[in-house]
VMD Tcl script that builds the backbone (N, CA, C; Angstrom):
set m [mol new atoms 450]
animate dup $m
set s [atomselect $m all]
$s set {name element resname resid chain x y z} {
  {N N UNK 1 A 0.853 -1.175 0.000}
  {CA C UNK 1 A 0.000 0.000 0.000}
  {C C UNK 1 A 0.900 1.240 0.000}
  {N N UNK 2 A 0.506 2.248 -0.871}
  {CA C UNK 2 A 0.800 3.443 -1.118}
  {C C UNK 2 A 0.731 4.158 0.557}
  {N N UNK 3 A 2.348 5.000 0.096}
  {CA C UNK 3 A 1.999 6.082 1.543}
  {C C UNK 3 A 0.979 6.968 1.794}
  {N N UNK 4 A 0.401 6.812 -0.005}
  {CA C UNK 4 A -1.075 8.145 0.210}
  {C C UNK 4 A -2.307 7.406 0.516}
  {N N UNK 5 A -2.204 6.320 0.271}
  {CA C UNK 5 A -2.933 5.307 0.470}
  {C C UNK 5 A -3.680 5.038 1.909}
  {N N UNK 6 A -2.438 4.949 2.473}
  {CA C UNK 6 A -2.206 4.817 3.944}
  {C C UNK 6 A -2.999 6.175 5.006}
  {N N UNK 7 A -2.325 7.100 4.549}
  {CA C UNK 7 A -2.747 8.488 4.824}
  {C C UNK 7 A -4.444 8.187 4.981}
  {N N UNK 8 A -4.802 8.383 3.173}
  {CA C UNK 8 A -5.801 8.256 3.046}
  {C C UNK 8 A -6.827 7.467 4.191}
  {N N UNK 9 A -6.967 5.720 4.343}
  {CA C UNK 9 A -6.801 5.068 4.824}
  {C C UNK 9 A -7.115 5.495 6.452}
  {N N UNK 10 A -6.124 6.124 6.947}
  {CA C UNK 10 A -6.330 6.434 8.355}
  {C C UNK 10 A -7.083 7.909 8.393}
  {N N UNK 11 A -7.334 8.418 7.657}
  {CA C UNK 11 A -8.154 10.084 7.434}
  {C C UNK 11 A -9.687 9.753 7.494}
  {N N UNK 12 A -9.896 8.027 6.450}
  {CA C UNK 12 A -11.139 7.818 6.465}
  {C C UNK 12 A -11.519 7.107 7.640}
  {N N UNK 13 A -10.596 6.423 8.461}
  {CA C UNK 13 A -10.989 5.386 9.790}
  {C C UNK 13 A -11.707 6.944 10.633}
  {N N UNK 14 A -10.944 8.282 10.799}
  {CA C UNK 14 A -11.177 9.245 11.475}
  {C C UNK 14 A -12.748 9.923 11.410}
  {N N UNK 15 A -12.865 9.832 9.627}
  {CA C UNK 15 A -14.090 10.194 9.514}
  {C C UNK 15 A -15.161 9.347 9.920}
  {N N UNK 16 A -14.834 7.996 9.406}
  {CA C UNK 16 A -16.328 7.433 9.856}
  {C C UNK 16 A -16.434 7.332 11.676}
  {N N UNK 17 A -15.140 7.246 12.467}
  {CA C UNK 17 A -15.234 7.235 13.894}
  {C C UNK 17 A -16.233 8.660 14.191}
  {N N UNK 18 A -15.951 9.712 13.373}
  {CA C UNK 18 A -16.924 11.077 13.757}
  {C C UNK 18 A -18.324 10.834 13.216}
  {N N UNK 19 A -18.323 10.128 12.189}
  {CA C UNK 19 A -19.795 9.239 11.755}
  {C C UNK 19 A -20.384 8.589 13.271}
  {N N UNK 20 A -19.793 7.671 13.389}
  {CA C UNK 20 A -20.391 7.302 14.406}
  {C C UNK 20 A -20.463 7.913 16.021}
  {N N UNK 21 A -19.683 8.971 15.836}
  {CA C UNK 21 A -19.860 9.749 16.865}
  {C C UNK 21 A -20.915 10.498 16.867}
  {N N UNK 22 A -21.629 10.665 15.424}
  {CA C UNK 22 A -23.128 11.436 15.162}
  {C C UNK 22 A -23.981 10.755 15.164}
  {N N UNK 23 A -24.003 9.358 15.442}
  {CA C UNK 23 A -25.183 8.093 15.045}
  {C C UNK 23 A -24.952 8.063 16.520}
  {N N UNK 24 A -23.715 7.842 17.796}
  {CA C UNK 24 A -24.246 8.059 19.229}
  {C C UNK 24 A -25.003 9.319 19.725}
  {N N UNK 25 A -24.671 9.983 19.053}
  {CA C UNK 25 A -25.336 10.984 19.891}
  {C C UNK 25 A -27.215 11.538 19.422}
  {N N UNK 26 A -27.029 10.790 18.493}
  {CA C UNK 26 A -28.793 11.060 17.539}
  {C C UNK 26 A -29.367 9.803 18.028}
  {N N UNK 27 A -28.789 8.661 18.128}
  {CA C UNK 27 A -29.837 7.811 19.241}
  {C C UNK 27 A -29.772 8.245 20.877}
  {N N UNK 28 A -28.605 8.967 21.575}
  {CA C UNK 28 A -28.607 9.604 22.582}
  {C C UNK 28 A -30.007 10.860 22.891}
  {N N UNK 29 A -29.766 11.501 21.683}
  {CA C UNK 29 A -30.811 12.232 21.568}
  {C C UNK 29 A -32.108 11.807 21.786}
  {N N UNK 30 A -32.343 11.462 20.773}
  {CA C UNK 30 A -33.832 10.313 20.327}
  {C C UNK 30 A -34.610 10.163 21.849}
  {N N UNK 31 A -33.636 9.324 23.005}
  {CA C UNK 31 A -34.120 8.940 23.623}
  {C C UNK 31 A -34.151 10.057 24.895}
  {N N UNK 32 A -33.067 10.935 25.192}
  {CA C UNK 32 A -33.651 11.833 26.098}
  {C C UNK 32 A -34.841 12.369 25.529}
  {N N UNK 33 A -35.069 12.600 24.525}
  {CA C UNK 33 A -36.234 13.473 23.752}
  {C C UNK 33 A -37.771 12.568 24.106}
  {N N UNK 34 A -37.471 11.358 24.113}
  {CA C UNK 34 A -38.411 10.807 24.144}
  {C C UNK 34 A -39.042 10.384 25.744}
  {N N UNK 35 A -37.789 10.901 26.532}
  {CA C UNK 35 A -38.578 10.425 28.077}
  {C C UNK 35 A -38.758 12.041 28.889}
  {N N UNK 36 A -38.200 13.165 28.486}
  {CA C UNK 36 A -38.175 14.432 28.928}
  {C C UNK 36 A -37.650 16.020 28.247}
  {N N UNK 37 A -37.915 15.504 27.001}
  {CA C UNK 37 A -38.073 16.597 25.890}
  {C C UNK 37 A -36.592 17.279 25.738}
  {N N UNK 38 A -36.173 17.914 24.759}
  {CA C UNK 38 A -35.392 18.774 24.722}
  {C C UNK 38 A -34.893 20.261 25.444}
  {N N UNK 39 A -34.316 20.062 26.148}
  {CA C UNK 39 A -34.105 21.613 26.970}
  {C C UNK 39 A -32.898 22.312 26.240}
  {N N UNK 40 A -32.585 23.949 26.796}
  {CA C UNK 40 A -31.230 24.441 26.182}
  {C C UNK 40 A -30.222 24.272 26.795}
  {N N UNK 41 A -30.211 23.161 27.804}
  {CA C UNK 41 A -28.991 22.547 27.610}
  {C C UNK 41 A -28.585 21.049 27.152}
  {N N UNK 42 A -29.452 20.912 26.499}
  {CA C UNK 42 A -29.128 19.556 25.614}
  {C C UNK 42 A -28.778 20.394 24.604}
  {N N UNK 43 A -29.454 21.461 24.115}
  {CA C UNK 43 A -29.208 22.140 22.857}
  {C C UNK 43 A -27.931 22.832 22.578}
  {N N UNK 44 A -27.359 23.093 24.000}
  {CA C UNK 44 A -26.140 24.019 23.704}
  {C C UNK 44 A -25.065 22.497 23.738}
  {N N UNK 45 A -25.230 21.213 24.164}
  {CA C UNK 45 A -24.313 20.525 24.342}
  {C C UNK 45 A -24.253 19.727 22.716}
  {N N UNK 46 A -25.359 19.765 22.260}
  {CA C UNK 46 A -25.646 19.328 20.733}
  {C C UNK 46 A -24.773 20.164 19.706}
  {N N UNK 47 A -25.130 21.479 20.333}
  {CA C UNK 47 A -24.196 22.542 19.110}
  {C C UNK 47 A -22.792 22.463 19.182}
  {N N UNK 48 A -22.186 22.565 20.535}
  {CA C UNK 48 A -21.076 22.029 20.748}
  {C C UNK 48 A -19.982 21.095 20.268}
  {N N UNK 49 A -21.049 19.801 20.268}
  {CA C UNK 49 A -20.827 18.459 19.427}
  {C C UNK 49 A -20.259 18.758 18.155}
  {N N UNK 50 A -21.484 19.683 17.419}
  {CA C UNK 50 A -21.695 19.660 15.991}
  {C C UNK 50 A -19.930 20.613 15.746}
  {N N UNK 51 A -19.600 21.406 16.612}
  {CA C UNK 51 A -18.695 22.405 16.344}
  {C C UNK 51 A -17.541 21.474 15.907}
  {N N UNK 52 A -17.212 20.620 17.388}
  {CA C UNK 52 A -16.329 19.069 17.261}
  {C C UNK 52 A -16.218 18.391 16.256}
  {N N UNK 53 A -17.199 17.878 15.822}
  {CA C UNK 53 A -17.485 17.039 15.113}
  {C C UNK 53 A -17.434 17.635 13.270}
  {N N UNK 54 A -17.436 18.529 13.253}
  {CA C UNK 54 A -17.006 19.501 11.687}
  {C C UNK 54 A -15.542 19.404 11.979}
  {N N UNK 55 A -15.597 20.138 13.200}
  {CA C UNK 55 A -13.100 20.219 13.131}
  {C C UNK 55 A -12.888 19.054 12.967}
  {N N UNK 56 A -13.463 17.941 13.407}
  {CA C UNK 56 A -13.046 16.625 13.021}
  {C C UNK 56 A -12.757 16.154 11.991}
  {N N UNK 57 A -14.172 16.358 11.131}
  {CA C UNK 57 A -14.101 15.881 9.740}
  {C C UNK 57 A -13.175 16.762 8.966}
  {N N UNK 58 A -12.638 18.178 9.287}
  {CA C UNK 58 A -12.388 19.072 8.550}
  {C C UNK 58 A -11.030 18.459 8.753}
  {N N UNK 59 A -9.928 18.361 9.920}
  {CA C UNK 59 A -9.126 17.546 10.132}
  {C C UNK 59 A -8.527 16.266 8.968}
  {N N UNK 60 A -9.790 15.517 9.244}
  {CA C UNK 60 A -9.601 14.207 8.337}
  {C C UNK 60 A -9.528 14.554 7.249}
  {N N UNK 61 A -10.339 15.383 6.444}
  {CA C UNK 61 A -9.839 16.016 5.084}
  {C C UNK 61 A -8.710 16.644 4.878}
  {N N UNK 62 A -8.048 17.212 5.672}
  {CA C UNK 62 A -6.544 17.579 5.922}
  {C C UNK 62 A -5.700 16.913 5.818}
  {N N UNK 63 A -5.844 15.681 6.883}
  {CA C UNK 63 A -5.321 14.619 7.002}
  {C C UNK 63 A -4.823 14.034 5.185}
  {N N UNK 64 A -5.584 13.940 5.198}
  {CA C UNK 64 A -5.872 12.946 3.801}
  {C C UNK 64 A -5.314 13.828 2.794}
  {N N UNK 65 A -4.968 14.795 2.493}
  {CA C UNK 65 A -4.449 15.538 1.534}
  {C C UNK 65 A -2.643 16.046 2.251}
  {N N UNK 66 A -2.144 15.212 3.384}
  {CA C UNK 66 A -1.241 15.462 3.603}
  {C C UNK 66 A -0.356 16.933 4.438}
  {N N UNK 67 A -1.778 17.026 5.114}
  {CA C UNK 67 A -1.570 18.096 6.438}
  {C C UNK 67 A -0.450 18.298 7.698}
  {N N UNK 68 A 0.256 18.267 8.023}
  {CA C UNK 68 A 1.233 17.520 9.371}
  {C C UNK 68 A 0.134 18.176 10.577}
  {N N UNK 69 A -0.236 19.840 10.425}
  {CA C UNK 69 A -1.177 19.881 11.556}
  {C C UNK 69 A -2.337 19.059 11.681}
  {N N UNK 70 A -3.095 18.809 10.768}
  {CA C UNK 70 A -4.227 18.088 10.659}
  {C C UNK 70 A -3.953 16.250 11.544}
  {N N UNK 71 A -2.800 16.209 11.150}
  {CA C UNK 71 A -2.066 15.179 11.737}
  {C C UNK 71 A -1.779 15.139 13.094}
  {N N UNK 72 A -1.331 16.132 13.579}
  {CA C UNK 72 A -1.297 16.450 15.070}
  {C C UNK 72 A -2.842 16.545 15.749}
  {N N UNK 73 A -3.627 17.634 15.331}
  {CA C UNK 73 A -4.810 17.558 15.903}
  {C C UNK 73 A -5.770 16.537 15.882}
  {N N UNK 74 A -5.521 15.733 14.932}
  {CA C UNK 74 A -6.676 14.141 15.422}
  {C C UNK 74 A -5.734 13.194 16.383}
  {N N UNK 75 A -4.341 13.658 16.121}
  {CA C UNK 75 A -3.949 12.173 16.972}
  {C C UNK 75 A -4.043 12.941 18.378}
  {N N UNK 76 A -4.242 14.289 18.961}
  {CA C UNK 76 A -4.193 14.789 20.172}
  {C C UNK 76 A -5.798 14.636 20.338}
  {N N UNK 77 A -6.336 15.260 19.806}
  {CA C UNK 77 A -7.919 15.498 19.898}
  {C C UNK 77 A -8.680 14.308 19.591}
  {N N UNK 78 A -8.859 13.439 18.624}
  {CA C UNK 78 A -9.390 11.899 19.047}
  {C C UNK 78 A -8.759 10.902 19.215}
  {N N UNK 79 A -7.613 10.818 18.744}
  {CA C UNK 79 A -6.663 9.592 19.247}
  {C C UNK 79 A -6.063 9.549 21.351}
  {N N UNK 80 A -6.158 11.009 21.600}
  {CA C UNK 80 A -5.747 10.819 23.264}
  {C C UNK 80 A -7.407 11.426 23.587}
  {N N UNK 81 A -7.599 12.917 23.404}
  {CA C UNK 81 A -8.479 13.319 23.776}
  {C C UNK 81 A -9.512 12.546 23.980}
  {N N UNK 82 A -10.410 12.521 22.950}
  {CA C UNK 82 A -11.670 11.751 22.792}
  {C C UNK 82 A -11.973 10.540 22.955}
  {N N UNK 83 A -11.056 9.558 22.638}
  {CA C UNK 83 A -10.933 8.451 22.911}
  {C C UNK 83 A -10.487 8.098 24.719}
  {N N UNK 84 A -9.830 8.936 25.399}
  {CA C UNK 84 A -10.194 8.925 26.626}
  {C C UNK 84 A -11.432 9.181 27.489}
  {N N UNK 85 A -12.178 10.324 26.686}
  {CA C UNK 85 A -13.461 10.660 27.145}
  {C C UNK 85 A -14.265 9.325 26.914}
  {N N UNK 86 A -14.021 8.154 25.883}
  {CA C UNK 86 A -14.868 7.549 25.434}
  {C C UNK 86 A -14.568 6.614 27.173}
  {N N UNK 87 A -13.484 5.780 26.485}
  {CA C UNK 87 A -12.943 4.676 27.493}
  {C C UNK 87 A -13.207 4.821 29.081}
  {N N UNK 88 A -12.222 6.036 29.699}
  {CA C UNK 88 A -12.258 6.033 30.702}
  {C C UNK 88 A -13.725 5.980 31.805}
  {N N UNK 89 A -14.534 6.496 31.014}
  {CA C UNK 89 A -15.813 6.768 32.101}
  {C C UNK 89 A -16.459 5.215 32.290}
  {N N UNK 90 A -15.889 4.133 30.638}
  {CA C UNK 90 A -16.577 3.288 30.428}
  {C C UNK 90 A -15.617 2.288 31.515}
  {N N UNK 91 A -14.450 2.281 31.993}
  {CA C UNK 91 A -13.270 1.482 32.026}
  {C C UNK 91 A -13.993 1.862 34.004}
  {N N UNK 92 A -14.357 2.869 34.424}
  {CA C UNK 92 A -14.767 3.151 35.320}
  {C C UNK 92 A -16.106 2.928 35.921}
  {N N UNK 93 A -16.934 2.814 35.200}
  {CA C UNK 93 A -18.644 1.682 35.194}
  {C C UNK 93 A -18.163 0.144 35.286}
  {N N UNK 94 A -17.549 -0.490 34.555}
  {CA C UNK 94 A -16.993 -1.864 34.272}
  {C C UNK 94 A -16.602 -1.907 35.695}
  {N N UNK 95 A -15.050 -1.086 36.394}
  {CA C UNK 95 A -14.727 -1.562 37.861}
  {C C UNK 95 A -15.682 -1.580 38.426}
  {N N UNK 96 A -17.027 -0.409 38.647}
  {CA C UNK 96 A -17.741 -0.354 39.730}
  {C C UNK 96 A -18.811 -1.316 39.071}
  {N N UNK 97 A -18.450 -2.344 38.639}
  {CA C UNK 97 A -19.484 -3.449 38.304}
  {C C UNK 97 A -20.752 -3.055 37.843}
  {N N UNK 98 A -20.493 -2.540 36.935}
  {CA C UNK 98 A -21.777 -1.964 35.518}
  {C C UNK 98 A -21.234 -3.515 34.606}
  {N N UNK 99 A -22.244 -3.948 33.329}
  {CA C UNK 99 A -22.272 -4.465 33.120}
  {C C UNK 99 A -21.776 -4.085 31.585}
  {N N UNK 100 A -21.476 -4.847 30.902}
  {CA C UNK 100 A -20.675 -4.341 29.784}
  {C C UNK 100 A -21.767 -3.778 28.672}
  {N N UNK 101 A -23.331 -3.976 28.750}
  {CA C UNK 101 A -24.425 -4.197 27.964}
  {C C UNK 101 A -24.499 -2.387 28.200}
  {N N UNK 102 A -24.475 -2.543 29.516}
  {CA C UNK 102 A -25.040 -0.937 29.730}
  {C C UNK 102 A -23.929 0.138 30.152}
  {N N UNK 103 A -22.976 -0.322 29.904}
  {CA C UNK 103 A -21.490 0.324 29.465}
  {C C UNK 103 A -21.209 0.832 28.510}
  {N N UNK 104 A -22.146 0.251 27.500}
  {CA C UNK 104 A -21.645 0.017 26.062}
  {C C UNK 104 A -22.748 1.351 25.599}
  {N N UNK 105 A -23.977 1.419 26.765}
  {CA C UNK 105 A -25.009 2.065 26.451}
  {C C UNK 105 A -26.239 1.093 25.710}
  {N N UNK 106 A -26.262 0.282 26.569}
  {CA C UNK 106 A -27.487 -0.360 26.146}
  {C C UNK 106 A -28.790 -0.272 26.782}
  {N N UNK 107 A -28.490 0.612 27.866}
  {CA C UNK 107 A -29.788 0.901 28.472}
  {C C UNK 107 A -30.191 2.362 27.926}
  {N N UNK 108 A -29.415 3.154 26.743}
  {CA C UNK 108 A -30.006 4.285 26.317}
  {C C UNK 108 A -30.924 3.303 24.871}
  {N N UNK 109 A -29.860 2.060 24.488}
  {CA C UNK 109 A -30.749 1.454 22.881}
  {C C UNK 109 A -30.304 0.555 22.647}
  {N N UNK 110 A -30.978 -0.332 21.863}
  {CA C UNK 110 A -30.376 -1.135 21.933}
  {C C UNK 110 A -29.287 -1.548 20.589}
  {N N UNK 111 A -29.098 -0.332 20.142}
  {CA C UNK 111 A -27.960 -0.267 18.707}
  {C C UNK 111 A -27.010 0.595 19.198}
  {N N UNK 112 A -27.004 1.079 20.648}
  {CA C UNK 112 A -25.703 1.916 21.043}
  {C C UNK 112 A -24.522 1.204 21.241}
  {N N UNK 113 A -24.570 -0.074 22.042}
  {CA C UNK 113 A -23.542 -0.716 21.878}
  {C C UNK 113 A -22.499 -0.663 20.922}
  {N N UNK 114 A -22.958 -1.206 19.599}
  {CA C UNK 114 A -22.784 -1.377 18.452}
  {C C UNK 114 A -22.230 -0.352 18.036}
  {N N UNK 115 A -22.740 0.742 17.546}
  {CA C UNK 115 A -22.243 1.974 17.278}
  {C C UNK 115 A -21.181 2.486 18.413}
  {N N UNK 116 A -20.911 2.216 19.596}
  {CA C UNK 116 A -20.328 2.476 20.630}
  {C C UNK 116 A -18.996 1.672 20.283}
  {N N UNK 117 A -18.800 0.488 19.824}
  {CA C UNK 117 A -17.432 -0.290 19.577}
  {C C UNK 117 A -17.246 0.147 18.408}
  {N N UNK 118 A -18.008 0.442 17.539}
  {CA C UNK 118 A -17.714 0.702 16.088}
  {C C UNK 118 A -17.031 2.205 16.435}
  {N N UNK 119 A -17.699 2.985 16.909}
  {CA C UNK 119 A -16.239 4.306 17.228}
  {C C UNK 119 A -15.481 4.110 17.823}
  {N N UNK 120 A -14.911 3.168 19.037}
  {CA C UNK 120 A -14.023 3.419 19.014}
  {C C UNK 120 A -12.808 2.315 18.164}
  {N N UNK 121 A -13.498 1.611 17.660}
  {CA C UNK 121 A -12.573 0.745 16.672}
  {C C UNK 121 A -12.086 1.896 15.619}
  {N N UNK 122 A -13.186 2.632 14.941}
  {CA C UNK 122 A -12.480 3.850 14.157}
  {C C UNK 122 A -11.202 4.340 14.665}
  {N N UNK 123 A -11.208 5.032 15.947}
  {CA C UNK 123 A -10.650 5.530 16.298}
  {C C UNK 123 A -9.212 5.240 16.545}
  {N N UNK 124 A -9.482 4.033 16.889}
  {CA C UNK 124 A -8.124 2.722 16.957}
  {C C UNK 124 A -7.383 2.878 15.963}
  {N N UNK 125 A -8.357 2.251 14.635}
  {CA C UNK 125 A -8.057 1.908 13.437}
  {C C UNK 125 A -7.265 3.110 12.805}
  {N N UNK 126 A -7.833 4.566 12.774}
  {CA C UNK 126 A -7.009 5.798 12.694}
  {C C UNK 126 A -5.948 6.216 13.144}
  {N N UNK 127 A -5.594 5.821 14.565}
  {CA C UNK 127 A -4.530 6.807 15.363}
  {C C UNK 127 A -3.105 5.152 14.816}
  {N N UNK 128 A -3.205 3.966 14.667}
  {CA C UNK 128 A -2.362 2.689 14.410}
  {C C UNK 128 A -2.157 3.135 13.251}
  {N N UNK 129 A -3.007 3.390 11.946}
  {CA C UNK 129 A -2.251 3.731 10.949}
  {C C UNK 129 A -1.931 5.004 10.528}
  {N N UNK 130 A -2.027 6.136 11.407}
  {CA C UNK 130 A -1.335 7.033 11.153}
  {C C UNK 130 A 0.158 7.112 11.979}
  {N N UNK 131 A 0.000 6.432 12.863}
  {CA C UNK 131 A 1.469 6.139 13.805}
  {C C UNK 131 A 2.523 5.657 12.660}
  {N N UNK 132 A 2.017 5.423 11.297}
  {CA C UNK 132 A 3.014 4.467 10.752}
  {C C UNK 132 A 4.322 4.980 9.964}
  {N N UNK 133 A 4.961 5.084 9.945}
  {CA C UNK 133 A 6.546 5.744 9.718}
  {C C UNK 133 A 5.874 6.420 8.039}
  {N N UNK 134 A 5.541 5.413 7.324}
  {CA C UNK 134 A 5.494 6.128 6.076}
  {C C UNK 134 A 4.207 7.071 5.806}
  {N N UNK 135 A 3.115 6.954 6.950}
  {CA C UNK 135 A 2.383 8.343 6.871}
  {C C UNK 135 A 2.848 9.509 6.945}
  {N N UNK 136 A 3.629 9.589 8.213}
  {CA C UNK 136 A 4.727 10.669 8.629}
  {C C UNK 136 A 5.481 11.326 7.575}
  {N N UNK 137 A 5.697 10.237 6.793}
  {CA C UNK 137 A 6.970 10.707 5.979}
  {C C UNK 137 A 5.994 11.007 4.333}
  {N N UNK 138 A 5.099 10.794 4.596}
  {CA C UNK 138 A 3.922 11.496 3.361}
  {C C UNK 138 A 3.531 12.816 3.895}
  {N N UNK 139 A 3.304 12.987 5.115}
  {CA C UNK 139 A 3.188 14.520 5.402}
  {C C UNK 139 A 3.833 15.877 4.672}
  {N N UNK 140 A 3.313 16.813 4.616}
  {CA C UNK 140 A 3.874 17.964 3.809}
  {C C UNK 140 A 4.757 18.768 5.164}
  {N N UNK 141 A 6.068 18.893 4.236}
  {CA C UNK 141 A 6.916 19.041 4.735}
  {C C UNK 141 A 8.650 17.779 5.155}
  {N N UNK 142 A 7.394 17.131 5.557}
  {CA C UNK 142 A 8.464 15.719 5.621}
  {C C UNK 142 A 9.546 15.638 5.533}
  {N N UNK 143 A 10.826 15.505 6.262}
  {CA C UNK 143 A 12.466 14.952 5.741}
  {C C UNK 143 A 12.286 13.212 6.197}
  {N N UNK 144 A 13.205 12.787 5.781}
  {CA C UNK 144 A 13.721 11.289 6.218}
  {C C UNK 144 A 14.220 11.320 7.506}
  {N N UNK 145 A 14.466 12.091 8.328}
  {CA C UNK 145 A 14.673 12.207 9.433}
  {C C UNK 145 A 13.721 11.947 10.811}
  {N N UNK 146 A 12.776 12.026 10.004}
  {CA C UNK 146 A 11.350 12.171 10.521}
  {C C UNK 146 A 11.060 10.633 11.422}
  {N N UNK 147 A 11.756 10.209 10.505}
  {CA C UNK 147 A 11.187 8.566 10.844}
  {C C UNK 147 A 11.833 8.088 12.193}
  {N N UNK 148 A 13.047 8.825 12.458}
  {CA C UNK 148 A 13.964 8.211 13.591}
  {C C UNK 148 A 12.985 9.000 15.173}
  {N N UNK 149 A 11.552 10.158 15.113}
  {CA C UNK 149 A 11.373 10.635 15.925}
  {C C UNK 149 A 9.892 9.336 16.355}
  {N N UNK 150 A 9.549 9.051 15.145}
  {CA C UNK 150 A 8.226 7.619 15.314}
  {C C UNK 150 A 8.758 6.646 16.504}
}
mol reanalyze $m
mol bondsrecalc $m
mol representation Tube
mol addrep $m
């Protein structure tokens, strides 16, 4: 596989992880909506999202055309950032003996789970192949030197 390939490759694992970061939060929605309506602060935490979730994708399109910042900001912002927000709260229900069903968010639906491993497998799948020496060295700017800091 091509180094643009690769790039490519891990730009799109990024996007669809923000895909499914919009399919959790629209069945998240769905269901607060459906047991106690929408207030403005679901609304300001929705817009919020949406702000995230554009730099994201805008990122991954960066990414993918050979950005080095665009490169920095997903592997800081969903590869540590977000992906900690995901894990940790979940890694912290699991000790205090939550069950993995409703960890996963299965007591908000029963397709959150699902969508719940599927982001963060994106996310996985993104930050492993952009770690990879010859993404780095597809970046704009790039020397061969680059590779001895991976």
């Amino acid at each position: 596989m091509t180094d643009t390939k690769l790039r490519t490759l891990s730009a799109t694992a990024f996007a669809l992880a923000v895909l499914a970061g919009i399919a959790e939060g629209a069945v998240s929605v769905a269901a607060i909506q459906a047991q106690q309506g929408i207030d403005g602060a679901l609304g300001a935490q929705m817009a919020f999202r949406g702000v995230i979730f554009a730099a994201a994708l805008a990122c991954a399109w960066f990414l993918a055309r050979g950005r080095r910042w665009a490169w920095w900001a997903l592997l800081a912002g969903l590869g540590v950032l977000g992906l900690a927000s995901m894990v940790l709260p979940m890694a912290a229900d699991l000790a205090a003996g939550g069950s993995w069903y409703d960890t996963l968010g299965g007591d908000t639906s029963a397709v959150m789970p699902a969508i719940r491993v599927l982001h963060i497998a994106f996310v996985v799948a993104g930050v492993v192949t952009m770690l990879q020496p010859r993404v780095r060295l597809s970046l704009d700017g790039a020397r061969r030197s680059d590779v001895a800091a991976v």
